[in-house]
N, C-alpha and C positions, 0 to 999 in steps of 0.2 A: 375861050374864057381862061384867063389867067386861074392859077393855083393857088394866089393871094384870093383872086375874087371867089372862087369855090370854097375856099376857106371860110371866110366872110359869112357865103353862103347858109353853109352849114350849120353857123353858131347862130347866127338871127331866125333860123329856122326851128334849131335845137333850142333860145329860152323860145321861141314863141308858144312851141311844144308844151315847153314846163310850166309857162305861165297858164296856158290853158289848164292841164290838168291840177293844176293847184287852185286853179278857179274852182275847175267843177268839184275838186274836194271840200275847199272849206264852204261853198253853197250848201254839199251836200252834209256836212255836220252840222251849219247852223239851222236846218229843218230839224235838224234831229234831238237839239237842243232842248232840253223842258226844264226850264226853271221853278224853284221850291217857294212858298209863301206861306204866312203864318193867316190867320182871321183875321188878323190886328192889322195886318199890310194889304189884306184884302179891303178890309173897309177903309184905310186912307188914301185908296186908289193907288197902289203900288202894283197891284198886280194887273196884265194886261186882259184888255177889255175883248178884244176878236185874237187871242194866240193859245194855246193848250198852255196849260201850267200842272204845279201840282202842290196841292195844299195840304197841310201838315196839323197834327193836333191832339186833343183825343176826343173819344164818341161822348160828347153829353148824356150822363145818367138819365135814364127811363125818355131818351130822343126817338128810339128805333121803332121806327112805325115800317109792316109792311103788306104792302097788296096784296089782296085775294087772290092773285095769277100766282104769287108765290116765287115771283121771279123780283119785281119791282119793291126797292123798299128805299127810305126818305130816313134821315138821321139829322143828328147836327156837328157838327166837329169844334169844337172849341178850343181855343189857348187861355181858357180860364180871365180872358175878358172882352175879347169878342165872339160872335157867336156866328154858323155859319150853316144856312142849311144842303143840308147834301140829296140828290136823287141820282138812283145807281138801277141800273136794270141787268141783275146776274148774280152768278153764284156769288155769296161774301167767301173767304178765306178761315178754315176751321178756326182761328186766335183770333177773331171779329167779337170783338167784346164792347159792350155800353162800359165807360170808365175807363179804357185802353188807348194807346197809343196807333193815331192810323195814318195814313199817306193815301191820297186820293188823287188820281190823274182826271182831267177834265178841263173843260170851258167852263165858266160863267155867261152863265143865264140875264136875260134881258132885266127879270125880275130882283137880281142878288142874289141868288142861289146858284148852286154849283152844279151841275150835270157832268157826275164820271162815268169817266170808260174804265178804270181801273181802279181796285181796293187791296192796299197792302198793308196787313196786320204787323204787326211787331213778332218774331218771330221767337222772343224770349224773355225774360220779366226782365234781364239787364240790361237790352237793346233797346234805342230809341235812337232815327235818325239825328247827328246833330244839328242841323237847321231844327228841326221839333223840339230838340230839346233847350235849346237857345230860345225860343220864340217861347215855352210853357215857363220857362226860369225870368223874361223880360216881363211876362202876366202877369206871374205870381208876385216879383219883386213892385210889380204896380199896384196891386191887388194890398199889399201890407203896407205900401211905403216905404220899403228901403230904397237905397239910392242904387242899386246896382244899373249899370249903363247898356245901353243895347247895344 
């Protein structure tokens, strides 16, 4: 074999290499992906129907219902115009407050309810993710009629 052909060799062998692991990298980040939704994009069918998402909001006053097991409890999460109900089986996070800002990981339920696997409180009274805070400012601007734009 020629020195040109070995060459040759090398390089189609070298991208095939790179192309492969750049495959299995970006496969492996877009599993990893979880995108953010507000109620309001949940109920016009923007969020997906069989994929993990994570929905944003805060706890509806006097929503927090919880089971006699002490583990399961059932809330609502709103952006002050859609409404959304939540069921969580685990500890909540000590800043889990009815009237607070929360972040919830999960699917959607057959029925329109959301079943998470995860609950994260607001970690301070100045902090609100900005997806949450964008999607609570697009409500309320609906909620009064101003014109602000989503």
């Amino acid at each position: 074999m020629k020195a040109r052909h070995r060459r040759l060799m090398f390089i189609v062998i070298g991208l095939a290499a790179l192309s492969g692991a750049t495959a299995l990298v970006l496969r492996a980040l877009s599993d990893n992906v979880t995108f953010f939704f507000s109620p309001t994009q949940v109920h016009a069918e923007q969020a997906p129907r069989d994929a993990a998402f994570r929905l944003g909001g805060l706890v509806e006053l006097d929503s927090l219902r919880r089971d006699a097991d002490g583990l399961s409890v059932r809330f609502i999460v709103t952006d002050e115009t859609q409404r959304i109900p939540v069921t969580y089986r685990g500890l909540l996070p000590d800043l889990f407050k009815e009237g607070k800002g929360v972040v919830v990981s999960g699917r959607l339920a057959h029925d329109g309810s959301f079943t998470a696997t995860e609950v994260l409180a607001k970690h301070d009274e100045n902090y609100m993710p900005p997806e949450a805070a964008q999607a609570l400012e697009r409500g309320r601007a609906k909620k009064t009629g101003t014109g602000v734009q989503p």
